[in-house]
N, C-alpha and C positions, 0 to 999 in steps of 0.2 A: 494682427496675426491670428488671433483668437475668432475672428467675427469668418476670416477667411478660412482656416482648415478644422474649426470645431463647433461648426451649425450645427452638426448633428450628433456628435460624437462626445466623448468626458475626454480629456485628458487619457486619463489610464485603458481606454481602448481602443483610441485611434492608430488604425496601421500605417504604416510610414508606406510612400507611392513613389514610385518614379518620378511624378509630376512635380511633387514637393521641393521648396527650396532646399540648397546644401543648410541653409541655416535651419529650419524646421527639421530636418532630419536629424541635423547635431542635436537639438531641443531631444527630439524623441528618442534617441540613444539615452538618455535619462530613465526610460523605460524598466530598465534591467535593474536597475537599485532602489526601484521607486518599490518594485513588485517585488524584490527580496526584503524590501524595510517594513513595509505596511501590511499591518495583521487586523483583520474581527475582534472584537467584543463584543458576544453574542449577546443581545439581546431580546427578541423575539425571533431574528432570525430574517426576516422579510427580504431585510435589503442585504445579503448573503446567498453569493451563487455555492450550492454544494459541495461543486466539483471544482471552479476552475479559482473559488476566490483563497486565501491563505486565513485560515480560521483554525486548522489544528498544528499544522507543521510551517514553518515559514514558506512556504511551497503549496500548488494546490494538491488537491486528493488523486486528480485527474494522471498526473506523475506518475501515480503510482502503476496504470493501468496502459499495457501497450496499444500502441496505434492499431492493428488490427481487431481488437476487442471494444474500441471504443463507439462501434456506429450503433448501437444498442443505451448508448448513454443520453439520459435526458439532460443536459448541456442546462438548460434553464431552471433545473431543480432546485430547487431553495429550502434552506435549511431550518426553513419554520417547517418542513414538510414532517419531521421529526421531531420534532416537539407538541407536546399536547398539555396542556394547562402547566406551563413553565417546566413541565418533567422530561427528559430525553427519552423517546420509545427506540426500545431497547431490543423489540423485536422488528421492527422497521430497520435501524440500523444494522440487523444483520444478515439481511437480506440485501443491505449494499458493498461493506466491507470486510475485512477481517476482523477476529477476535483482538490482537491486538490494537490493533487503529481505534475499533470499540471502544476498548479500556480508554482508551487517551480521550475519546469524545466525552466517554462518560463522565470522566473527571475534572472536564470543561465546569465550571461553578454557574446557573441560570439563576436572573435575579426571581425574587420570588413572586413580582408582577411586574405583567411587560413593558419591556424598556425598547427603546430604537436601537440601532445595533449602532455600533461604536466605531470608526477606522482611525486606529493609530499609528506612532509611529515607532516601531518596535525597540530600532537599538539605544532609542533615546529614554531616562527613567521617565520621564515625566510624559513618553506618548507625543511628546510633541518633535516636527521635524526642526532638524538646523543643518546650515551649511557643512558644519564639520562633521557632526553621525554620519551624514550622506557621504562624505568624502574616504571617513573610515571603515564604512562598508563595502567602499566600493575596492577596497585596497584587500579587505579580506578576502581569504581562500575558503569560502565558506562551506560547509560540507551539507549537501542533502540527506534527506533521509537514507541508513544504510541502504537499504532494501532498493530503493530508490537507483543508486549510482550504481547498483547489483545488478539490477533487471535490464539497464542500461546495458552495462557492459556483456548481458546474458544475451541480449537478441541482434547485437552484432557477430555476433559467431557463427563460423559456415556449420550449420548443424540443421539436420533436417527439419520443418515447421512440427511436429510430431513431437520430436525432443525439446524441440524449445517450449512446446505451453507445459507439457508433461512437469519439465525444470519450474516453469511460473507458478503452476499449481503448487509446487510443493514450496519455493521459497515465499506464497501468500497464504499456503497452510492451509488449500482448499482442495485436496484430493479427498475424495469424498469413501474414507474409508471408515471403518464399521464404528465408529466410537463417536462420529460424525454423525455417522446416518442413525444411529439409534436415538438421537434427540430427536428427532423427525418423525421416526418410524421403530417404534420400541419392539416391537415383533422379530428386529434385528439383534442376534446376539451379539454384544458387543466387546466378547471378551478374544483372543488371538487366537485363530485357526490352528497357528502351527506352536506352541508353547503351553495355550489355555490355562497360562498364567497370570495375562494383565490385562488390559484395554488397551482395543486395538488403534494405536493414535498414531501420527506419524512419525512420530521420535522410535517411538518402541519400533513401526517397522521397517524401521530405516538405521536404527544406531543401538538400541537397547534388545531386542529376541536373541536369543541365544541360536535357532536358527540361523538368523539372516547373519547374524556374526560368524558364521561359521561359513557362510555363503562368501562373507566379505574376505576370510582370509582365505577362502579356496581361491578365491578373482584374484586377489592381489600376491601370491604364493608365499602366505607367509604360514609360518609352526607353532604348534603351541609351545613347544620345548626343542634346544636343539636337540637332532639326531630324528624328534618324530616329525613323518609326515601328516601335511593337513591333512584335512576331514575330504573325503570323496565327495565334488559336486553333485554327481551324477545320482549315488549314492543317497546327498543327502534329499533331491529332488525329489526321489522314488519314496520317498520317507513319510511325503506327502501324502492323506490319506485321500479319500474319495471325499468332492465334494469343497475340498480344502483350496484349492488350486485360485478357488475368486476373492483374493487378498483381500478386494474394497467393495 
């Protein structure tokens, strides 16, 4: 069976064909537990695809990144690409993903000379696979990364393509506003247009400005106290000075 449908191919990425027996297909229904069980152990990195192999999350990175956004992806990138004498570049890697994803790469442990990269098998301690892990994982309801079954459920939504990257932007924390862009280009003031109380980051312009809170309860019609009315939108619009109006 092996000489017949994997001349060319490994195991773990041969696709299943019309042509294939019903028994080869059952074989490769295996597929879906094999790839949620087996994780990296970076070690120089060589033999680790960036995007599509499971090295930081049980899941690849690629998950993370909608189908429309992806024809710009180097697919065969390998994760020695980011590494430079056993140390993670730290400016390379964020130029691929976000700050948080970052933190988790960075926390990933490189031995301190290079090693061949590892594939284990995760839900087993010792790495190694058995009949019964394989059976027990396949029974759990395993949850991906949040963000993940987020963005998922974000770009089934009848909502215009405009609103949906705008939403992505902002749940991968890359709307490129001034507290962003001043690491970049420090000529940028970084501090809040409309408050010039904090750095302008996306929590504060979205949950924390005293503004935009003022914004949120005029949208949503709620008071500060009963009997007063909210704050005038329109009003608080106008309030905006010259020049103010380009948030990011």
């Amino acid at each position: 069976m092996t000489k017949k449908y994997l001349r060319k191919d490994c195991f773990l990425s041969v696709r299943k064909k019309t042509s294939h027996s019903l028994t080869w297909k059952a074989i490769l229904e295996a597929h879906t537990s094999l790839h949620k069980g087996l994780r990296w152990i970076v070690g120089n990195g060589q033999s680790i695809l960036f995007w599509t192999a499971n090295w930081v999350f049980p899941f690849p990175l690629l998950d993370l990144i909608p189908m429309f956004l992806r024809n710009n992806i180097n697919l065969n990138a390998k994760v020695a690409n980011i590494i430079q004498n056993q140390v993670w570049q730290r400016d390379k890697l964020l130029q691929e993903v976000d700050e948080d994803i970052l933190e988790r790469i960075l926390a990933i442990p490189l031995p301190l000379s290079p090693q061949l990269d590892e594939l284990i098998w995760r839900p087993s301690p010792n790495g190694k696979f058995s009949i019964k892990s394989a059976y027990n994982l396949r029974l759990q309801d395993e949850h991906p990364h949040p963000r993940a079954s987020l963005l998922k459920r974000m770009w089934s939504l009848t909502l215009p393509p405009k609103v949906k990257l705008f939403a992505w932007l902002f749940i991968r924390k890359r709307l490129q506003v001034r507290s962003h862009l001043h690491k970049y280009l420090p000529n940028i003031n970084p501090e809040c247009p409309l408050c010039n109380n904090h750095l302008f980051t996306i929590n504060h312009l979205f949950f924390e400005c005293q503004f935009v809170a003022n914004i949120w309860r005029c949208t949503l019609g709620l008071v500060n106290e009963p009997g007063q009315a909210g704050p005038d939108f329109k009003e608080e619009r106008e309030n905006i000075g010259p020049g103010q109006a380009g948030f990011f």
